[in-house]
FINU-67799 format. One record per residue (C-alpha): x negated, y negated, z; residue number from 1. Coordinates in steps of 0.02 Angstrom, whole numbers, plus 50000, padded with zeros to 5 digits. Layout:
FINU-67799
REC X Y Z NUM
...
end
This chain:
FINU-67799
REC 49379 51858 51487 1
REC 49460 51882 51324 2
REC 49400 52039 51219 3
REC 49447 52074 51038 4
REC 49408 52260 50998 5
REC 49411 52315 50833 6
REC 49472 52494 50780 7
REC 49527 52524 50964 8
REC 49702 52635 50900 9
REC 49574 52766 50896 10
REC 49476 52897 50983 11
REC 49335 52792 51057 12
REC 49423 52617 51056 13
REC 49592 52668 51135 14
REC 49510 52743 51303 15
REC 49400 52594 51302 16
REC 49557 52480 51292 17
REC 49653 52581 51421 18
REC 49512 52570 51544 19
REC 49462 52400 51507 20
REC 49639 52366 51559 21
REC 49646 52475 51701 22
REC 49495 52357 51767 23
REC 49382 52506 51778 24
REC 49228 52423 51742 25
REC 49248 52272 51858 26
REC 49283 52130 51729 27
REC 49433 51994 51744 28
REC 49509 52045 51599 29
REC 49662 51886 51528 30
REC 49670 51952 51370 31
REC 49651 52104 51276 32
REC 49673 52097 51048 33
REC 49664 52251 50993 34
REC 49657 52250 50800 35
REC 49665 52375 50683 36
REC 49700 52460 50484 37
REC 49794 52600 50553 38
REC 49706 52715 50449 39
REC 49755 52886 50454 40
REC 49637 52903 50611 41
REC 49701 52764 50697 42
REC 49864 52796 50809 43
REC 49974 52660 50925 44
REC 50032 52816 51019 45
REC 49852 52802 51086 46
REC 49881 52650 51174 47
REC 50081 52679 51223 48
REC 50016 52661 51420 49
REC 49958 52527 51390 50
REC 50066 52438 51271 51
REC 50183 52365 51398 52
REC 50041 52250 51493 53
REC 50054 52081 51449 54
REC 49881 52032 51415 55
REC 49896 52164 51266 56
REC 49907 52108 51086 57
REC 49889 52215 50918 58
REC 49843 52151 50775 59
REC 49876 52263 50598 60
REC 49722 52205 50498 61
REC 49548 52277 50420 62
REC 49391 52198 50478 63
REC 49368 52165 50283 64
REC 49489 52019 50273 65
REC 49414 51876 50344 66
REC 49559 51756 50326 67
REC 49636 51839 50448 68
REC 49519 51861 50558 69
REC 49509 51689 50550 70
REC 49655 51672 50616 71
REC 49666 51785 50759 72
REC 49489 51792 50828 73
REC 49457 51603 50888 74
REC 49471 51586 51093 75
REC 49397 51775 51136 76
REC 49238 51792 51229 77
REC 49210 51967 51190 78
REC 49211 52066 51025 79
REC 49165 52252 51021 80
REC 49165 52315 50861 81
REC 49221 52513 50834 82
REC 49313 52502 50672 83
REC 49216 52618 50570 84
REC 49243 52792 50460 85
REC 49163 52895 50536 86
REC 49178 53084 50494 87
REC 49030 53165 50382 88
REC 49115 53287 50297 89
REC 49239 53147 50206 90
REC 49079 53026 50199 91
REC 49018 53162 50091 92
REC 49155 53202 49948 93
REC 49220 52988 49966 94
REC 49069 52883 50041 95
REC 49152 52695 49964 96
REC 49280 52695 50102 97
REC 49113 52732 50205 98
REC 49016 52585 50120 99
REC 49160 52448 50122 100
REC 49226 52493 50315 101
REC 49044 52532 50389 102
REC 48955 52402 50301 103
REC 49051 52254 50220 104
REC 49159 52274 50366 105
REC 49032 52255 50509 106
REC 48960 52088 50402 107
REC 49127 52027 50394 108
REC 49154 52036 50569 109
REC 48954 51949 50607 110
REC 49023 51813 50491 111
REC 49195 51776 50588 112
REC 49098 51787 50763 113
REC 48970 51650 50695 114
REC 49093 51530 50639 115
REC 49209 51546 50777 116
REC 49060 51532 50922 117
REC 49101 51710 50997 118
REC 48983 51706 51156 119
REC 48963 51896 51142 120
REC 48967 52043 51008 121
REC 48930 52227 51040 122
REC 48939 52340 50894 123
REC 48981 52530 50923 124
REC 48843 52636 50807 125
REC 48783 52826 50832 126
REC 48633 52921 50826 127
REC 48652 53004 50635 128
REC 48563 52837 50602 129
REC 48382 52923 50662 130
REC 48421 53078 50539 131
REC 48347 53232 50596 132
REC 48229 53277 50743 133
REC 48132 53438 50766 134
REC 48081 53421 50964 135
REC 48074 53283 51082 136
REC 48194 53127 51088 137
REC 48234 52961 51013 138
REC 48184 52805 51091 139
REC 48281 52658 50993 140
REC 48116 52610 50908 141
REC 48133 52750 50822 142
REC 48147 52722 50619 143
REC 48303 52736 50548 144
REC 48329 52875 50426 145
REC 48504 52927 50381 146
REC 48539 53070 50272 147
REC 48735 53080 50246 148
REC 48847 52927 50175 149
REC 48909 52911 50338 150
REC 48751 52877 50439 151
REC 48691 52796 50290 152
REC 48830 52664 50305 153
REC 48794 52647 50480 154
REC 48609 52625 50488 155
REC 48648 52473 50371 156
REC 48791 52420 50495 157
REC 48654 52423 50629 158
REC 48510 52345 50502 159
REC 48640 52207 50498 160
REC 48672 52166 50677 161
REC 48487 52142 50703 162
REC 48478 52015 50558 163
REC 48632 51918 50619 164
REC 48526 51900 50787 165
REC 48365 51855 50706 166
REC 48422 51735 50579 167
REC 48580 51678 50639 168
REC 48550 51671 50830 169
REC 48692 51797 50865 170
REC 48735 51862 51042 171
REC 48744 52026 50963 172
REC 48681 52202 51032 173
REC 48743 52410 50949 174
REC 48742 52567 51020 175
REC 48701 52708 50959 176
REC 48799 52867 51048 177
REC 48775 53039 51028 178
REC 48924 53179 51000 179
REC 49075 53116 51083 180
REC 49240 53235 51147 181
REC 49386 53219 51259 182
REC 49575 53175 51256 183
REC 49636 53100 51105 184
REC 49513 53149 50984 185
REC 49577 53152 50820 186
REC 49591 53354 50789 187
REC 49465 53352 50624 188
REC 49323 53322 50751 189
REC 49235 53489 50798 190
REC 49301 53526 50970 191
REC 49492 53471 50950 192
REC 49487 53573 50792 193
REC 49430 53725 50874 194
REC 49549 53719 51033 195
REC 49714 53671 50905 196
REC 49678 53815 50796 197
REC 49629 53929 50950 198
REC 49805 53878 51021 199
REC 49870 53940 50863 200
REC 49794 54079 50851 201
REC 49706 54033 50703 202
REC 49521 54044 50676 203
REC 49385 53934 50702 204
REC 49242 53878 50554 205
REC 49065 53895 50614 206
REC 48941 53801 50469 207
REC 48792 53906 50412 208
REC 48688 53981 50550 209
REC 48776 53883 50696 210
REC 48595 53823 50753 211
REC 48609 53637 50714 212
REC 48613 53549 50891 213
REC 48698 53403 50971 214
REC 48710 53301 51146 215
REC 48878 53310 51195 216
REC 48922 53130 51253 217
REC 49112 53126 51363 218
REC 49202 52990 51297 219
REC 49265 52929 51481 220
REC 49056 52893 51472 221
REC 49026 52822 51330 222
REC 49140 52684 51363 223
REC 49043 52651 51515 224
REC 48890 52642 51446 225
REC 48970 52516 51320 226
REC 49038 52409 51459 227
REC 48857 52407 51541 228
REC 48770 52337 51378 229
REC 48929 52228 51361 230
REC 48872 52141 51525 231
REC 48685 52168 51513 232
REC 48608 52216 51325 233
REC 48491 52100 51272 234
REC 48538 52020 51110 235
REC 48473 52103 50959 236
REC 48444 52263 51057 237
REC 48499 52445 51032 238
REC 48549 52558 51159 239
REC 48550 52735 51144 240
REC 48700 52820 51250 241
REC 48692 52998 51285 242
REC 48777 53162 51378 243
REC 48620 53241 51448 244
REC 48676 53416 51378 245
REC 48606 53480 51212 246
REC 48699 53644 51127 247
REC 48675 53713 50978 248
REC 48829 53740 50860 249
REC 48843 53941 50912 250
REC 48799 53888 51106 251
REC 48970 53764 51110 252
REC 49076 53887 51008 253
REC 49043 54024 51122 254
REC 49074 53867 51257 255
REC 49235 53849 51169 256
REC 49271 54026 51149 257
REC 49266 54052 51344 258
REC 49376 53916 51397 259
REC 49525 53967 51275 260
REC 49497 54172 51354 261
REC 49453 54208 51167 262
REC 49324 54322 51080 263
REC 49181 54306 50949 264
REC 49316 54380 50809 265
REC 49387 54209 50815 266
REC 49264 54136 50726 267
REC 49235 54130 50533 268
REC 49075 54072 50462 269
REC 49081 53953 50314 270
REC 48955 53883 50208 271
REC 48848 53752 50291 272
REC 48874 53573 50250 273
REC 48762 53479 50122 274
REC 48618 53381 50204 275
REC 48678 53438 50371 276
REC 48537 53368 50520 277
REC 48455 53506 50602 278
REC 48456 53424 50777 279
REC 48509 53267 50890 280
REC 48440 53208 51020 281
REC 48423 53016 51124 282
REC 48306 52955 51235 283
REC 48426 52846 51337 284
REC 48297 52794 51458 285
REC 48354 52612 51391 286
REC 48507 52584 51453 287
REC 48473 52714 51597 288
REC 48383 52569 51680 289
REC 48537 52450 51664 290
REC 48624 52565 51766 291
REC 48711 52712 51650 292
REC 48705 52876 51689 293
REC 48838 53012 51634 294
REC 48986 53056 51767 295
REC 49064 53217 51656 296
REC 48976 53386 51674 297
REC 49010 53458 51521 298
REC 49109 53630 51581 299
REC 49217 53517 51680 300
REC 49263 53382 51516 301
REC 49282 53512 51410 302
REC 49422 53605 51523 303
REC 49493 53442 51546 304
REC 49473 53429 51347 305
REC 49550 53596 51307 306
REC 49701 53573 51458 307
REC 49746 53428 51361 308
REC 49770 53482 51193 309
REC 49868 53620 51258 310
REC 49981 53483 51374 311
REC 50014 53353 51212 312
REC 50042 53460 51057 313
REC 50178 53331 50996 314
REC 50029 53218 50985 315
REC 49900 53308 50891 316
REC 50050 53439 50774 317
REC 50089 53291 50658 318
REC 49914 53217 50634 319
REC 49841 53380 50596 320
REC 49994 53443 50506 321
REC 49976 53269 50401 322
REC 49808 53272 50358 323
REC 49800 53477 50317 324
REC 49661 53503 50441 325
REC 49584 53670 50454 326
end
């Protein structure tokens, strides 16, 4: 099996690469392509273990240019699709990059894998496409109702996929994951920021009241859980991949807080974000019955979590250094 993964120099896409490679979820892997912009999220020091295996290739490109995508994509079986921008707070004050990556990007890539025959195409959403939910869960039938740029631009993404299947006869299925953390995170996401400026000594920003709540999703699990739709989603089908843990914003500071021996006096309120969803939460009985269930507890990943940030600061200085993260 040949896969081409898209985006995979970052977060999500690099530990499924280095897995995927590893042979972790049972597939003959020949080939691996992993192609990517390089944006500023997007980091070749993510895949350095695995750079060396022969079956590796990069690619520099954006999923927008489908010349060469043309070129590069014929002959894989597999395509899994996590180029994407993805953080809200940027969707908010810049949401065309949002628009052309999220959107004309994912039908860019639908278009290559029809012309070139691609047996199979997963596409790697999240659940800011459902919007805001006051008590129970999300089943995938669930309407979609985005309120930021970002899961605006994503819901469309997804809206997309299912057309390519109806009309077009795509093998095509999405996810849709919930709050994702662990090694490699890029340190503007919530829980990298707070450990890197804990290890500094520096403060941490809590939005508004700190009551908005999220599952927390282990990325080591989420990349199983793609790997299991991979092999058995249904075409057109969503899948909703989830943690099993629900915290509000205070509940994982404090969370936070604890694991780096720090206080409540490291934390600084700030002025909650615009449109900011009240609460998350998946029903992931779905793919559940395919065979997924979560393998992280959450006090256990996030030790792991905060043990590595404090092991690989010459990986995350320079990005956040760069990018004048706070």
């Amino acid at each position: 099996m040949r896969y081409f993964v898209t985006g995979a120099a970052g977060f999500i896409g690099s530990h499924f690469v280095r897995e995927l490679l590893a042979g972790t979820y049972g597939q003959t892997v020949t080939g691996v392509t992993v192609y990517d912009k390089l944006t500023y999220a997007g980091n070749l020091d993510n895949l350095a273990s695995v750079s060396d295996d022969p079956r590796f290739t990069f690619v520099q490109g954006d999923i927008c240019d489908g010349d060469l995508l043309d070129q590069v994509l014929p002959g894989h079986d597999v395509v899994v699709n996590f180029a994407a921008e993805t953080h809200v707070d940027r969707s908010i004050h810049g949401p065309q990059d949002f628009i052309i990556t999220n959107v004309v990007g994912t039908q860019t890539i639908l278009d290559a894998c029809l012309r070139h025959g691609i047996p199979r195409t997963v596409h790697i959403g999240t659940d800011e496409v459902y919007g805001s939910i006051d008590e129970g869960s999300w089943t995938e039938t669930e309407p979609l109702r985005p309120n930021s740029p970002y899961s605006a631009a994503k819901a469309a993404a997804e809206m997309l996929v299912r057309a390519y299947n109806v009309t077009y006869g795509l093998n095509v299925s999405s996810t849709r994951c919930s709050n994702n953390y662990g090694p490699f995170q890029f340190p503007e996401k919530v829980i990298p920021l707070f450990v890197t400026n804990l290890i500094d000594g520096n403060k941490v920003p809590l939005y508004g009241d700190g009551l908005n709540v999220r599952d927390w999703l282990h990325v080591d699990d989420h990349c199983r859980g793609i790997a299991i739709v991979i092999e058995k989603g249904e075409p057109g089908q969503s899948y909703n991949i989830g943690g099993g843990l629900e915290l509000n914003n205070k509940e994982l500071t404090e969370r936070v807080l604890e694991a780096m021996d720090v206080d409540w006096s490291m934390v600084q309120p700030v002025e909650d974000r615009k449109g900011h969803d009240r609460r998350y939460s998946v029903d992931d009985s779905r793919i559940r019955a395919l065979g997924y269930a979560p393998q992280h507890t959450f006090t256990e990943g996030l030790a792991e979590t905060v043990a590595w940030y404090r092991d690989n600061q010459d990986w995350w200085r320079p990005l956040k250094s760069k990018a004048a993260i706070k």
